[in-house]
N, C-alpha and C positions, 0 to 999 in steps of 0.2 A: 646554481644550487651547490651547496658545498656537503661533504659527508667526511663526518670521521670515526676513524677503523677504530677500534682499540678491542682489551680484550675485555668480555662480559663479565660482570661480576659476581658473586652468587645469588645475591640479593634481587638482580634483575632477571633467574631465570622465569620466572612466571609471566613476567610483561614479554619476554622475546617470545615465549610460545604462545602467547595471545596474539603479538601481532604474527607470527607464522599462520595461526587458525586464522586470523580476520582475513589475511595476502589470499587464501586457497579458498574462502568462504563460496564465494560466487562462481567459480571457476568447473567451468561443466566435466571436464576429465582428474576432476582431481578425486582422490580418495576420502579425505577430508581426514589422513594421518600426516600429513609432510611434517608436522608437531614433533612426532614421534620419532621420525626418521632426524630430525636437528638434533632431539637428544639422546640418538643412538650414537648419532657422529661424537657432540662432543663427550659422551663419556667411553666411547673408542679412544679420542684424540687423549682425555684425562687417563686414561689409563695405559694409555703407550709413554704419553712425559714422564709420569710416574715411574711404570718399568724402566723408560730409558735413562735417566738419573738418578735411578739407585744403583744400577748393576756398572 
């Protein structure tokens, strides 16, 4: 099996957090937000690049 990394595009944010809900769907200790928490991260990560290559 092969995987390639790259970074997401805008356009594919709605299908990543579809497959994050479907990965946690069945899963007996999950909350059913792990969704939420990917798009805490990357708009943390979006907005620390931001900060760190303007200043």
């Amino acid at each position: 099996m092969e995987f390639l990394i790259r970074q997401e595009l805008t356009h594919e944010y709605n299908t990543t957090e579809e497959i994050v809900k479907r990965a946690f769907l069945n899963e007996e200790y999950s909350d059913k937000k792990e969704h939420l928490l990917v798009n805490r991260i990357k708009n943390q990560m979006h907005s620390f690049l931001n900060f760190h290559w303007s200043h």
